[in-house]
CHARMM internal coordinates of N, CA and C (Angstrom, degrees):
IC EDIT
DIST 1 N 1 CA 1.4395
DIST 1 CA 1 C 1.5271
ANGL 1 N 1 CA 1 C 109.55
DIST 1 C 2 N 1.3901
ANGL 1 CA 1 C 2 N 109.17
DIHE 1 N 1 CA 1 C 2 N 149.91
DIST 2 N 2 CA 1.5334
ANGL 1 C 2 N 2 CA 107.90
DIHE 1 CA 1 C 2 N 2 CA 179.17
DIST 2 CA 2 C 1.1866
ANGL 2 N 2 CA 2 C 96.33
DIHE 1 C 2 N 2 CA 2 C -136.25
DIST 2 C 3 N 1.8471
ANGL 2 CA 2 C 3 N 122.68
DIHE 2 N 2 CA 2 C 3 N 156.97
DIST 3 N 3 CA 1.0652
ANGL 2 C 3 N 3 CA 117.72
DIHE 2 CA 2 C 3 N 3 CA -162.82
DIST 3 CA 3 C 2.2188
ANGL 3 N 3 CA 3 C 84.20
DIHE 2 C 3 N 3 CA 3 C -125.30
DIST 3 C 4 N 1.2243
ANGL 3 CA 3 C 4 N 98.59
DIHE 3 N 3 CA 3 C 4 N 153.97
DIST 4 N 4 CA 1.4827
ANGL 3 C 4 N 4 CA 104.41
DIHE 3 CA 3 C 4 N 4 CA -158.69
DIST 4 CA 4 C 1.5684
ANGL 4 N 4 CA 4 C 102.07
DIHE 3 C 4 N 4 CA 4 C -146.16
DIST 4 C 5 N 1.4348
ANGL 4 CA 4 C 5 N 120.62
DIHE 4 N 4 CA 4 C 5 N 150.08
DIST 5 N 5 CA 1.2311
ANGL 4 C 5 N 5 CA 119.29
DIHE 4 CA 4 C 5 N 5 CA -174.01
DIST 5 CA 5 C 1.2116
ANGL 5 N 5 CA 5 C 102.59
DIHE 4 C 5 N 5 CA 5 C -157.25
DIST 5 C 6 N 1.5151
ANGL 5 CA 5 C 6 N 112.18
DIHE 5 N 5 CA 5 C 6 N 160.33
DIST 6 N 6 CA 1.6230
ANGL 5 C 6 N 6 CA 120.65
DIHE 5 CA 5 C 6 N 6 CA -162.72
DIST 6 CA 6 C 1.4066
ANGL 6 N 6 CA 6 C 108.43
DIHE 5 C 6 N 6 CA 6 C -151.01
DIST 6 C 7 N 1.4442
ANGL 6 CA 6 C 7 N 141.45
DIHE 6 N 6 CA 6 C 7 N 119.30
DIST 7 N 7 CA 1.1507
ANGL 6 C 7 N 7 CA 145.84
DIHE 6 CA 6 C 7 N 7 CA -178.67
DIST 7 CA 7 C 1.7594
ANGL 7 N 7 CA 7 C 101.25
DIHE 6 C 7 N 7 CA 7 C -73.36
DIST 7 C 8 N 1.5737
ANGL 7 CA 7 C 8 N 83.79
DIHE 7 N 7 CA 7 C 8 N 121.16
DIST 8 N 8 CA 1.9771
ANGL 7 C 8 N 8 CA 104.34
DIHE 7 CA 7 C 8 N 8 CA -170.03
DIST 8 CA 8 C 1.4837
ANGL 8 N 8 CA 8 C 95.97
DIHE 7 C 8 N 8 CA 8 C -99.89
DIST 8 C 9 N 1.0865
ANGL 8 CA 8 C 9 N 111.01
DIHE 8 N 8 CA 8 C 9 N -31.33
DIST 9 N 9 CA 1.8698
ANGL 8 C 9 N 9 CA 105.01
DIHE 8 CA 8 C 9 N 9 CA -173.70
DIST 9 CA 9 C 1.8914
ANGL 9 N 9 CA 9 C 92.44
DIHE 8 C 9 N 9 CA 9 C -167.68
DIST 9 C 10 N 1.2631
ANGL 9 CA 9 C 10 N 96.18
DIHE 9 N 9 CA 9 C 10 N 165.36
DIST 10 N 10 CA 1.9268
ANGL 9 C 10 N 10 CA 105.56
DIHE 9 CA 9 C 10 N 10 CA 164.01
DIST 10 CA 10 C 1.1453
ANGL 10 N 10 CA 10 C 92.85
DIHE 9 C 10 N 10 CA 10 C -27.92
DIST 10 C 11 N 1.7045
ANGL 10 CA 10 C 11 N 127.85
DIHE 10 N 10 CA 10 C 11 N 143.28
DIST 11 N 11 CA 1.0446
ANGL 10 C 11 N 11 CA 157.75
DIHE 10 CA 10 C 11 N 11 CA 117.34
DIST 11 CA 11 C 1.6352
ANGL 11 N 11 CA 11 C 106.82
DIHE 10 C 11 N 11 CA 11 C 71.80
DIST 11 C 12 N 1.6421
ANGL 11 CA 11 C 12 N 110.79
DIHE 11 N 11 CA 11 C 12 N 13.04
DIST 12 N 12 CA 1.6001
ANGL 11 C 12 N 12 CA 121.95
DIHE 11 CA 11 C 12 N 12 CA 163.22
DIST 12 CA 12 C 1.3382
ANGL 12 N 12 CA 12 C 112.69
DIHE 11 C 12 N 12 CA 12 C -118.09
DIST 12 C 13 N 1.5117
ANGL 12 CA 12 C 13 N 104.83
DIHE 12 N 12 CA 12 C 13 N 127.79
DIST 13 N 13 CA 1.6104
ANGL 12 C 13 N 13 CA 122.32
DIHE 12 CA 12 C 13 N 13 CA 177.89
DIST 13 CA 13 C 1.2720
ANGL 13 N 13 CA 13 C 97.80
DIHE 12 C 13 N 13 CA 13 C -103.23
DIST 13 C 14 N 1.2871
ANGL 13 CA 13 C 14 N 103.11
DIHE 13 N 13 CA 13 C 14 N 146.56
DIST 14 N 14 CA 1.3003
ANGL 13 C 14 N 14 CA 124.67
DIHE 13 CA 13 C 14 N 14 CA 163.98
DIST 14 CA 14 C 2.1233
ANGL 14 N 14 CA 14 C 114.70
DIHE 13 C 14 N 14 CA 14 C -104.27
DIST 14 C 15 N 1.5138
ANGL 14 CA 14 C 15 N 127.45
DIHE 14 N 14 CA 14 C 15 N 117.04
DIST 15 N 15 CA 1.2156
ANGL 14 C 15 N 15 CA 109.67
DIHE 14 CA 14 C 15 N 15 CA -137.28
DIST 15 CA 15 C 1.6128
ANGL 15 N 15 CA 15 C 77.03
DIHE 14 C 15 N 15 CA 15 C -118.29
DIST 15 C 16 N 1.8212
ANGL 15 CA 15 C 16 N 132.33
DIHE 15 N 15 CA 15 C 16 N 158.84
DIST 16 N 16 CA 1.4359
ANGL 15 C 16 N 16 CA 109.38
DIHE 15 CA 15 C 16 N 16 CA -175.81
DIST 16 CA 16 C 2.1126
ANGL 16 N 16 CA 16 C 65.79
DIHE 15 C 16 N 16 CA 16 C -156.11
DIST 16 C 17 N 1.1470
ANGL 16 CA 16 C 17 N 104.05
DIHE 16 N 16 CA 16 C 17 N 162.40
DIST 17 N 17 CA 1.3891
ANGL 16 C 17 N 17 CA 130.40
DIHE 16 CA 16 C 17 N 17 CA 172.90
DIST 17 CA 17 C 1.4991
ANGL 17 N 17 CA 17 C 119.65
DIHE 16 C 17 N 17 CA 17 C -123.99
DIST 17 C 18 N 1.2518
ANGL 17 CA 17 C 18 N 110.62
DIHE 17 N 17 CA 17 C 18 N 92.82
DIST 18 N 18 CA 1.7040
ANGL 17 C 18 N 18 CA 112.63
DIHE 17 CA 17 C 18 N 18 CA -176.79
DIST 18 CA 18 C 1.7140
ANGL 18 N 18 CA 18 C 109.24
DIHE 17 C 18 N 18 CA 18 C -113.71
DIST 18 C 19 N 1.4522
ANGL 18 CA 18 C 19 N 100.58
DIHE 18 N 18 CA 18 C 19 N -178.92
DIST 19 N 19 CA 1.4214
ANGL 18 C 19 N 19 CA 101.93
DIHE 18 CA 18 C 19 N 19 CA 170.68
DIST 19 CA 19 C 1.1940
ANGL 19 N 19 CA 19 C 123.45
DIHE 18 C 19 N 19 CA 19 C -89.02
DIST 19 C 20 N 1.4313
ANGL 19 CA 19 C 20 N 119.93
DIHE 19 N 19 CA 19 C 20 N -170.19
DIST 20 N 20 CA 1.3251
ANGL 19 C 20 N 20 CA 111.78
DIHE 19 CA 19 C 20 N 20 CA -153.48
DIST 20 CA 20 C 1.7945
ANGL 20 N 20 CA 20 C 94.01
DIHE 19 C 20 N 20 CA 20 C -90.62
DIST 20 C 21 N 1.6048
ANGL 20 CA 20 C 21 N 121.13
DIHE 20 N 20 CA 20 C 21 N -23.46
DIST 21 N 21 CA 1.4193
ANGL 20 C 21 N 21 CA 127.29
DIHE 20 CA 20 C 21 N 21 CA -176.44
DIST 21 CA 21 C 1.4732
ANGL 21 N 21 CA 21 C 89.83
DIHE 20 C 21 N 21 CA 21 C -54.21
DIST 21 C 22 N 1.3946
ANGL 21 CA 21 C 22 N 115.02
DIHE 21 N 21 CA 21 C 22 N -53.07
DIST 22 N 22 CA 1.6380
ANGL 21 C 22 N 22 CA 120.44
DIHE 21 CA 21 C 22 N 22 CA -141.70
DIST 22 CA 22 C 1.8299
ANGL 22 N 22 CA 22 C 90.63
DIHE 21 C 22 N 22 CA 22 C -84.19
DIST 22 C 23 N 0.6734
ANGL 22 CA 22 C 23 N 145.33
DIHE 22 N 22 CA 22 C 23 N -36.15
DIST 23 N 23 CA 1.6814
ANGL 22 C 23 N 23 CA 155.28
DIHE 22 CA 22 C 23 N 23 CA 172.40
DIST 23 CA 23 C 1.5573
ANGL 23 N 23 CA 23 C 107.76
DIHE 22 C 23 N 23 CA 23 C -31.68
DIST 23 C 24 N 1.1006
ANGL 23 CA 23 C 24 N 113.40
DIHE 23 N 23 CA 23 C 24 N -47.82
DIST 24 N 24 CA 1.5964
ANGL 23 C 24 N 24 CA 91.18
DIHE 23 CA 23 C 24 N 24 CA 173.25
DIST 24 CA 24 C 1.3211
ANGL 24 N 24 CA 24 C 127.52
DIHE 23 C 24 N 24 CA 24 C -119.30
DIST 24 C 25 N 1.6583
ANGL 24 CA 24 C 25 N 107.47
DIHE 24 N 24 CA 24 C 25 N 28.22
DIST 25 N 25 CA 1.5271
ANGL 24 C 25 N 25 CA 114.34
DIHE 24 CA 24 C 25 N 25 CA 154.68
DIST 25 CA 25 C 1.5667
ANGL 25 N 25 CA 25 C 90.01
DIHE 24 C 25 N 25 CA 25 C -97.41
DIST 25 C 26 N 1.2995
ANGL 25 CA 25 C 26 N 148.26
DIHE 25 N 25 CA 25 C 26 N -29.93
DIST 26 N 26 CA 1.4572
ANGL 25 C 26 N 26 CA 123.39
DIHE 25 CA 25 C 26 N 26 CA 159.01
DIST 26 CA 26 C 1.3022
ANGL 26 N 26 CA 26 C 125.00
DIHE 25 C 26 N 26 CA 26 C -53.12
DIST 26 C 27 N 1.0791
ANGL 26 CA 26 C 27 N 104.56
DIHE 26 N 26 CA 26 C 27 N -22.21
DIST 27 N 27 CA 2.2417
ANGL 26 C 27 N 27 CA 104.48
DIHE 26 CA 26 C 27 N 27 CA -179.23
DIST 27 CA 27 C 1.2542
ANGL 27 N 27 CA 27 C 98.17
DIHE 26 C 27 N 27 CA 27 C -89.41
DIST 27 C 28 N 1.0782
ANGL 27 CA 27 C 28 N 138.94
DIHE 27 N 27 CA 27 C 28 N -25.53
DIST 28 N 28 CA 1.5857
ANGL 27 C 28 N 28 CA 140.62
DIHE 27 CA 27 C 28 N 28 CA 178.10
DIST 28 CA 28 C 1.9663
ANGL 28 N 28 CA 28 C 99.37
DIHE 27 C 28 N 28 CA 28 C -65.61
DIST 28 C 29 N 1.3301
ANGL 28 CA 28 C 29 N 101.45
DIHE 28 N 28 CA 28 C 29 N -26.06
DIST 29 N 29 CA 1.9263
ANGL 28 C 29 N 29 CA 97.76
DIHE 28 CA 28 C 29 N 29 CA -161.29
DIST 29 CA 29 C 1.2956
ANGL 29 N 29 CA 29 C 107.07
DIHE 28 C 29 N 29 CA 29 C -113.24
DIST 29 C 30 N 2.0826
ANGL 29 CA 29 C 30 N 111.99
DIHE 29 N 29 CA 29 C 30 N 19.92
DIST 30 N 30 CA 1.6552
ANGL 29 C 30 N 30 CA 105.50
DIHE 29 CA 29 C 30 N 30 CA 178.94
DIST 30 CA 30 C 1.3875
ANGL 30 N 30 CA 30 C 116.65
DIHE 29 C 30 N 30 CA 30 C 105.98
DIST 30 C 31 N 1.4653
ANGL 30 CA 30 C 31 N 119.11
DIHE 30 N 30 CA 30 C 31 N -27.97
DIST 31 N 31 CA 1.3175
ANGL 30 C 31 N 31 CA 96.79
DIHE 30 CA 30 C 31 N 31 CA 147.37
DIST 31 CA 31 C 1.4172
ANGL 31 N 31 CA 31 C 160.92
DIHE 30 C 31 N 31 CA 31 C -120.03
DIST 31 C 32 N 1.0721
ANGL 31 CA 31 C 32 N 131.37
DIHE 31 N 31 CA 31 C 32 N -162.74
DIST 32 N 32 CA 1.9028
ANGL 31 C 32 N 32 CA 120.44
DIHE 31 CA 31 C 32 N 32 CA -156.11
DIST 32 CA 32 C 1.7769
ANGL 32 N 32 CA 32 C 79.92
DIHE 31 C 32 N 32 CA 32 C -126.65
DIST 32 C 33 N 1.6371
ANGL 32 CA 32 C 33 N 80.39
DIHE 32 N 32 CA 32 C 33 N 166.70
DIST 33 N 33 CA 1.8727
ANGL 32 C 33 N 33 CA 123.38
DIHE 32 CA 32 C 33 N 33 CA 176.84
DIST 33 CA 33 C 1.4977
ANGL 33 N 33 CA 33 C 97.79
DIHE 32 C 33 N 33 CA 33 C -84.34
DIST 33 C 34 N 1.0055
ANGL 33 CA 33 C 34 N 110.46
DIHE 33 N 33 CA 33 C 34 N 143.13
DIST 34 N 34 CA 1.6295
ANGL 33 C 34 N 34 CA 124.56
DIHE 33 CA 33 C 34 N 34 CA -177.44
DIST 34 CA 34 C 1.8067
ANGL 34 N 34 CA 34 C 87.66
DIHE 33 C 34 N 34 CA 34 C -151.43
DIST 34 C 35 N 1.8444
ANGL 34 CA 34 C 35 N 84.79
DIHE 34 N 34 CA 34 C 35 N 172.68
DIST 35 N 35 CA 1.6435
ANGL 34 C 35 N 35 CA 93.18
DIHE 34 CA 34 C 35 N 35 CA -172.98
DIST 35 CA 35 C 1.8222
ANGL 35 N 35 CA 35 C 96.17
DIHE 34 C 35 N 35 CA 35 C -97.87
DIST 35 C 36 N 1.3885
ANGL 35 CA 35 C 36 N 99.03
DIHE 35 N 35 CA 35 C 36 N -164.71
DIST 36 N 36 CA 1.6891
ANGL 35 C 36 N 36 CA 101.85
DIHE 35 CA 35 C 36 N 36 CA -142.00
DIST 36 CA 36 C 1.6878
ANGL 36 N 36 CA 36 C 74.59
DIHE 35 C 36 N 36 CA 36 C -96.19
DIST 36 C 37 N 1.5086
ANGL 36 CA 36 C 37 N 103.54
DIHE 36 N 36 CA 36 C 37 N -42.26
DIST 37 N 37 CA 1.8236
ANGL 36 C 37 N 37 CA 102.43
DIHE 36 CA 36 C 37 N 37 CA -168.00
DIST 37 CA 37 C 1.3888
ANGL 37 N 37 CA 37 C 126.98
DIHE 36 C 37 N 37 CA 37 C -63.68
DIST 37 C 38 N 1.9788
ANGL 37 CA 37 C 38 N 110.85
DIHE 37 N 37 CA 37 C 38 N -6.28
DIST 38 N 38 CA 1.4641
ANGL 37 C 38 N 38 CA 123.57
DIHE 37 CA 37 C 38 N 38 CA -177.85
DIST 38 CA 38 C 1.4476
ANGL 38 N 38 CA 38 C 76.70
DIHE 37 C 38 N 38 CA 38 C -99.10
DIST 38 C 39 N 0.6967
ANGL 38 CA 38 C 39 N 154.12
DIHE 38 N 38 CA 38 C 39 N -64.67
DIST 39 N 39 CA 1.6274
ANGL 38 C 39 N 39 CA 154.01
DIHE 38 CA 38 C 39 N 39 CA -159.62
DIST 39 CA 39 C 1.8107
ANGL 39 N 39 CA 39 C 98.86
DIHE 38 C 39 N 39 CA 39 C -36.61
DIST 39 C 40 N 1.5862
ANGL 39 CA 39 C 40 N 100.84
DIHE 39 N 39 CA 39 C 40 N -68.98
DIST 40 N 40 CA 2.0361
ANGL 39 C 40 N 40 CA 96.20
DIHE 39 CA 39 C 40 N 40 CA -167.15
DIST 40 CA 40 C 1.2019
ANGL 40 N 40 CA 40 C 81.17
DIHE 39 C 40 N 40 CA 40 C -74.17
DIST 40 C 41 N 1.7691
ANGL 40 CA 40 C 41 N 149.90
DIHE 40 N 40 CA 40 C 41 N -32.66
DIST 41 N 41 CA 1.5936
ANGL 40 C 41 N 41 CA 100.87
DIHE 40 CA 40 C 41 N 41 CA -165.92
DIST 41 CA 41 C 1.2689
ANGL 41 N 41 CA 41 C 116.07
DIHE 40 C 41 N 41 CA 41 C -68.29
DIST 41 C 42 N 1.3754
ANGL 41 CA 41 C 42 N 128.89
DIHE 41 N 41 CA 41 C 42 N -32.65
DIST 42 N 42 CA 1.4118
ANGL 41 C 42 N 42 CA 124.24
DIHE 41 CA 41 C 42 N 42 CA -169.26
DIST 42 CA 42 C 1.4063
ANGL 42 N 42 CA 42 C 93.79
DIHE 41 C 42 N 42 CA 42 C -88.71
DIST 42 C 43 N 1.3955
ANGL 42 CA 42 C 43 N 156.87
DIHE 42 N 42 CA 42 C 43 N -11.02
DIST 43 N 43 CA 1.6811
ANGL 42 C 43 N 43 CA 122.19
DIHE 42 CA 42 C 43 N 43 CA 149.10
DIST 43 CA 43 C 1.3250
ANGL 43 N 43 CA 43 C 136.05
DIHE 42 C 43 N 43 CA 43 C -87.70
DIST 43 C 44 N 1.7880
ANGL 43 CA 43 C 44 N 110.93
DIHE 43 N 43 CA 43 C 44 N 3.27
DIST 44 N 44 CA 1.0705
ANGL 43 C 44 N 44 CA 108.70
DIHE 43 CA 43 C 44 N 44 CA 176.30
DIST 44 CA 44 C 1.5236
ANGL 44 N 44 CA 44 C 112.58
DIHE 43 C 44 N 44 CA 44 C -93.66
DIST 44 C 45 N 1.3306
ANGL 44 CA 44 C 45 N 118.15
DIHE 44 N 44 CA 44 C 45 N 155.76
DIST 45 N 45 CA 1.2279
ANGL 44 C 45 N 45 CA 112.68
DIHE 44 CA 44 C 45 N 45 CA 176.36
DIST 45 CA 45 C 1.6140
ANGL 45 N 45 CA 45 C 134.88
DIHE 44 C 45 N 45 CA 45 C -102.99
DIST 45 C 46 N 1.8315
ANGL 45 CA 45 C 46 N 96.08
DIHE 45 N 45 CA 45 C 46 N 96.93
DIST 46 N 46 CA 1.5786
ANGL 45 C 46 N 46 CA 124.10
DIHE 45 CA 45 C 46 N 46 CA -148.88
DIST 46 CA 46 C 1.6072
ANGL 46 N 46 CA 46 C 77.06
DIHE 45 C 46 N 46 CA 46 C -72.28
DIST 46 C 47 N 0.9661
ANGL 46 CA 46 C 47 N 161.19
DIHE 46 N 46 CA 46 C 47 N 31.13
DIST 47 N 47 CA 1.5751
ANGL 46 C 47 N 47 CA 150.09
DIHE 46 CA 46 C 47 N 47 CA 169.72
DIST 47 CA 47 C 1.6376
ANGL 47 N 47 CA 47 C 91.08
DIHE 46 C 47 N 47 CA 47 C -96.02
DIST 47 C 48 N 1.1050
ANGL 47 CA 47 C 48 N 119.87
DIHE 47 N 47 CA 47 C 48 N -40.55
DIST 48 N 48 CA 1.9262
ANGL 47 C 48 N 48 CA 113.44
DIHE 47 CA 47 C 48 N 48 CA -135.56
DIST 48 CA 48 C 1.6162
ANGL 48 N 48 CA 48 C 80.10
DIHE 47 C 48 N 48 CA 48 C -109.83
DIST 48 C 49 N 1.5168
ANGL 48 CA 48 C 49 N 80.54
DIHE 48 N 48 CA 48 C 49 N 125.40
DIST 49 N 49 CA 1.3376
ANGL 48 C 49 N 49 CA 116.61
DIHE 48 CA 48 C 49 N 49 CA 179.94
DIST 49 CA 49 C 1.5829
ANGL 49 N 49 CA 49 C 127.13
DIHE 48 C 49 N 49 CA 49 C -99.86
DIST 49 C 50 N 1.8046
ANGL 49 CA 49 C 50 N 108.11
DIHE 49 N 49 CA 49 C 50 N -19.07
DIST 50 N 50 CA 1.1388
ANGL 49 C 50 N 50 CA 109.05
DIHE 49 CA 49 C 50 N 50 CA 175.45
DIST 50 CA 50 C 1.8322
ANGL 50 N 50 CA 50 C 127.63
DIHE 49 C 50 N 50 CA 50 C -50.66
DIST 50 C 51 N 0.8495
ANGL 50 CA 50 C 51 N 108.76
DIHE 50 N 50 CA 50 C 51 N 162.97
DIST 51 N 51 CA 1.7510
ANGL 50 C 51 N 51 CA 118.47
DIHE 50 CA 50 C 51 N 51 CA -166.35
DIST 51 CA 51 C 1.0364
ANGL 51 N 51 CA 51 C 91.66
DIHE 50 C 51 N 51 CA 51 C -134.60
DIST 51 C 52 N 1.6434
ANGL 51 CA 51 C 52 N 111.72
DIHE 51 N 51 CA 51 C 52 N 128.99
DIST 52 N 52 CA 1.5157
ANGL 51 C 52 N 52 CA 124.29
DIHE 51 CA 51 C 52 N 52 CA -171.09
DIST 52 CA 52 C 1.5499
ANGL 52 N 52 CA 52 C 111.18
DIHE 51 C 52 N 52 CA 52 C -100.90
DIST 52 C 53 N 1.3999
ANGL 52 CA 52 C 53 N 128.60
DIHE 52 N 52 CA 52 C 53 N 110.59
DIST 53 N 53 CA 1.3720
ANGL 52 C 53 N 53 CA 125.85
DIHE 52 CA 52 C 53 N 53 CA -162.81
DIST 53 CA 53 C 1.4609
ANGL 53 N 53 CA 53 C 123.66
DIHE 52 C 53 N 53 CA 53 C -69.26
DIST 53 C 54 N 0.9586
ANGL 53 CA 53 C 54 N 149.03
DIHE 53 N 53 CA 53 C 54 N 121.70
DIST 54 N 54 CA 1.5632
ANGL 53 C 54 N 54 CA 148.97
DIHE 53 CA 53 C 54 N 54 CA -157.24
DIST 54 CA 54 C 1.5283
ANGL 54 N 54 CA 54 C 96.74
DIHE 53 C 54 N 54 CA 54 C -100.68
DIST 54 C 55 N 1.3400
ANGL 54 CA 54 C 55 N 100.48
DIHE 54 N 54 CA 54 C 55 N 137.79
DIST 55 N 55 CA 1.4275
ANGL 54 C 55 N 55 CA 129.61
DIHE 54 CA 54 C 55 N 55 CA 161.24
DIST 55 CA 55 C 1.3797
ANGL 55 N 55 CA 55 C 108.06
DIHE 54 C 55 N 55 CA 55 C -102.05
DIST 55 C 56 N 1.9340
ANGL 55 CA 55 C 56 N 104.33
DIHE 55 N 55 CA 55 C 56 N 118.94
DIST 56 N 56 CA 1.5413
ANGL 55 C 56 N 56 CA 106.68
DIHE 55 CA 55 C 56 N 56 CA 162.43
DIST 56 CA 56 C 1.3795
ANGL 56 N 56 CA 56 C 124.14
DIHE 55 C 56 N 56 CA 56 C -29.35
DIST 56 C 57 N 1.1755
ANGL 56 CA 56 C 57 N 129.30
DIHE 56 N 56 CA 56 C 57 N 127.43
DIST 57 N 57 CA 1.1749
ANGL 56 C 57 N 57 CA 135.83
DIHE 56 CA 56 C 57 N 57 CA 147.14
DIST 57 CA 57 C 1.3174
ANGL 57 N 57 CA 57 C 140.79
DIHE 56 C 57 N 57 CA 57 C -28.06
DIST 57 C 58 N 1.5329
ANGL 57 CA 57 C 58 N 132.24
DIHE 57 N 57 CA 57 C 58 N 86.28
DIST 58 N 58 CA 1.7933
ANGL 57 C 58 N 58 CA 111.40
DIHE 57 CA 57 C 58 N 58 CA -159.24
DIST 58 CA 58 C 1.5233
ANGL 58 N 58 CA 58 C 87.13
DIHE 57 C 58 N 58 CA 58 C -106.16
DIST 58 C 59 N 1.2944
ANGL 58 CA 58 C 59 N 100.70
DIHE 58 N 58 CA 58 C 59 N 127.99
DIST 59 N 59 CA 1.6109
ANGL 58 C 59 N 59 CA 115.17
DIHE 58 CA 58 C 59 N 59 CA 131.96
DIST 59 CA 59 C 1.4735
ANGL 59 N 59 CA 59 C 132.62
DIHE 58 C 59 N 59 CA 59 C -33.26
DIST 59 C 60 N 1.3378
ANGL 59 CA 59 C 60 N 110.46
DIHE 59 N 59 CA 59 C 60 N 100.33
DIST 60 N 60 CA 1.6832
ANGL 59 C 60 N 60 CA 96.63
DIHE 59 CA 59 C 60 N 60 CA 164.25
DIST 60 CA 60 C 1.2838
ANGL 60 N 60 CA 60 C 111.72
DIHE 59 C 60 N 60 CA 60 C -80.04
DIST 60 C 61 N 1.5339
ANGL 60 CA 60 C 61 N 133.99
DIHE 60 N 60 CA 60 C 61 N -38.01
DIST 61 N 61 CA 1.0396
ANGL 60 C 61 N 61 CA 144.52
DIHE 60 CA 60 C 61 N 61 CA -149.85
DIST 61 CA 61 C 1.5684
ANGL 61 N 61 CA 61 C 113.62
DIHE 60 C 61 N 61 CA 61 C -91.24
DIST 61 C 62 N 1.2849
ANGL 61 CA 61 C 62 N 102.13
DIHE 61 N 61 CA 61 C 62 N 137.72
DIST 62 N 62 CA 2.2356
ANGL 61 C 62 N 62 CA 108.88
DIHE 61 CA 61 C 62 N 62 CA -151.66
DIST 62 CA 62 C 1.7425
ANGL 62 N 62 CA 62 C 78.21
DIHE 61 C 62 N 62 CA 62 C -78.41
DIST 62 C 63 N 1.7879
ANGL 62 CA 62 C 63 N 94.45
DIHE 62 N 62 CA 62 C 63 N 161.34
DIST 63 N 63 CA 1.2595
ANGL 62 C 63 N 63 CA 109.39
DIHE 62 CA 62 C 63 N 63 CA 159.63
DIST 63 CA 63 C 1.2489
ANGL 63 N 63 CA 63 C 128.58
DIHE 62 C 63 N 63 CA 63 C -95.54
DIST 63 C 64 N 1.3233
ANGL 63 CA 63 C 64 N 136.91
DIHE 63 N 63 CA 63 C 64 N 174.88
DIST 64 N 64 CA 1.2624
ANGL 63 C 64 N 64 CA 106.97
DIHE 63 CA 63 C 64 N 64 CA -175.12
DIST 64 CA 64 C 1.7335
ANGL 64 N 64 CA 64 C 113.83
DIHE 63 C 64 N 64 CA 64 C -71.88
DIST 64 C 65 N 0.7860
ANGL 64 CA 64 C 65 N 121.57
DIHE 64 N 64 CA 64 C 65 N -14.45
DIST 65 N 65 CA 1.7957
ANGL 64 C 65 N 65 CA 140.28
DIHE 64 CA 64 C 65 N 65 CA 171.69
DIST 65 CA 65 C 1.1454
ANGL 65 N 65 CA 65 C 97.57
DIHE 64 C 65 N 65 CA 65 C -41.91
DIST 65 C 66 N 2.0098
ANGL 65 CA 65 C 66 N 108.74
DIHE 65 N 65 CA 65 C 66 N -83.35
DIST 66 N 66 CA 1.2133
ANGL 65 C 66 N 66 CA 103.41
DIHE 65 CA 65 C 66 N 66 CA 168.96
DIST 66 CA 66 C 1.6217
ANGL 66 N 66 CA 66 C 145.16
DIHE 65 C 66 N 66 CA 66 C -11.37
DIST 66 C 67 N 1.6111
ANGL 66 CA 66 C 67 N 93.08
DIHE 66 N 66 CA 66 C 67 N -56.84
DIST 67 N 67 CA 1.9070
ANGL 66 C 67 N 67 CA 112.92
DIHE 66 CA 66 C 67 N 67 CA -162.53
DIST 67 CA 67 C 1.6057
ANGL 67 N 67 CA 67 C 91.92
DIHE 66 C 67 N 67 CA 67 C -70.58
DIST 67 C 68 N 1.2095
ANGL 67 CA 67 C 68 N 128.51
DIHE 67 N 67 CA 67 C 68 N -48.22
DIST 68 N 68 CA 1.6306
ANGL 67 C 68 N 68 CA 139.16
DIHE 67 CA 67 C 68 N 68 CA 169.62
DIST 68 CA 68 C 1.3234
ANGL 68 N 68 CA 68 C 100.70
DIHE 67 C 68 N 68 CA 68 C -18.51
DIST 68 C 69 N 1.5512
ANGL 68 CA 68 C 69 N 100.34
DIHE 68 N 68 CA 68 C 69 N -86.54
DIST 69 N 69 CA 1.6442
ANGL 68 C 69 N 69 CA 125.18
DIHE 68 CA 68 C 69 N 69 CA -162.72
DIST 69 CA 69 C 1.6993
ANGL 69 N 69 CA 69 C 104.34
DIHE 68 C 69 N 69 CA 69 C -61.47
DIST 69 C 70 N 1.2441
ANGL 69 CA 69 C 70 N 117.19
DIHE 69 N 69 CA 69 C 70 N -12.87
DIST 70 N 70 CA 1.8190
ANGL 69 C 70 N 70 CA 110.29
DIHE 69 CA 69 C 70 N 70 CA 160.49
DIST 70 CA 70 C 1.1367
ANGL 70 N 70 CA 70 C 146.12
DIHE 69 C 70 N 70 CA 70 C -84.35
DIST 70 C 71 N 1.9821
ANGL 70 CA 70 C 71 N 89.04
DIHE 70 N 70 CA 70 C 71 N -23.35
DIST 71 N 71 CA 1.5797
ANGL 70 C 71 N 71 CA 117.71
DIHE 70 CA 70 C 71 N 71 CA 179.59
DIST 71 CA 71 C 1.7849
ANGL 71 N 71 CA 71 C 102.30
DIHE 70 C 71 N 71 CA 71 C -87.75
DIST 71 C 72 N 1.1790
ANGL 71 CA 71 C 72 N 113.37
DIHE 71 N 71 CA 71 C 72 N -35.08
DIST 72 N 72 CA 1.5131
ANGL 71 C 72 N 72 CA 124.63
DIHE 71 CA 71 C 72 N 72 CA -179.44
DIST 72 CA 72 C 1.9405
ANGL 72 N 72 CA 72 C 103.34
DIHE 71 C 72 N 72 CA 72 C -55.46
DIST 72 C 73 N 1.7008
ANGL 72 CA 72 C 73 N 93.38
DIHE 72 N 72 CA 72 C 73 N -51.57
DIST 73 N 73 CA 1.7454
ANGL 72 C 73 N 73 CA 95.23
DIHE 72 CA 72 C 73 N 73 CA -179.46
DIST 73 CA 73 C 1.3122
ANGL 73 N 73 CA 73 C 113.41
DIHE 72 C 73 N 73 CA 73 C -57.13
DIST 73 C 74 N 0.9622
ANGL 73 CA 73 C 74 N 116.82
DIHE 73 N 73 CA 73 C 74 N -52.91
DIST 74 N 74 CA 1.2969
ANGL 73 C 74 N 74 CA 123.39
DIHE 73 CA 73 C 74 N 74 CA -148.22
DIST 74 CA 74 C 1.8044
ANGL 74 N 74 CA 74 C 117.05
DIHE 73 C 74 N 74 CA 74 C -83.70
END
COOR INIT
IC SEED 1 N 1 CA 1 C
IC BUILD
């Protein structure tokens, strides 16, 4: 994959991620190679601040401890 960018107006890129086939029929039509890390900063959205809250992790699956103490009961 190559990450590629194209001046849309003053000081706005437009940033697109193609393959490497498709990469130089884009340089043929205006646009340039840029790095991968200007690429996610300008599509991620550095505004949003929310923090996504995590829920512990449960195990469904017995340990072997578990499987012991069932075979022992039973």
């Amino acid at each position: 994959m190559k990450t590629l960018k194209r001046l849309k107006s003053p000081n706005n890129y437009e940033y697109t991620r193609v393959t490497d086939q498709d990469a130089t029929t884009y340089l043929h039509r205006g646009w340039a190679y840029c790095g991968k890390e200007e690429w996610k900063q300008a599509t991620r959205d550095v505004s949003k601040s929310e923090v996504k809250e995590s829920k512990p992790k449960s195990s469904k699956k017995l340990t072997r401890s578990d499987k012991r103490k069932i075979k022992e009961n039973s």
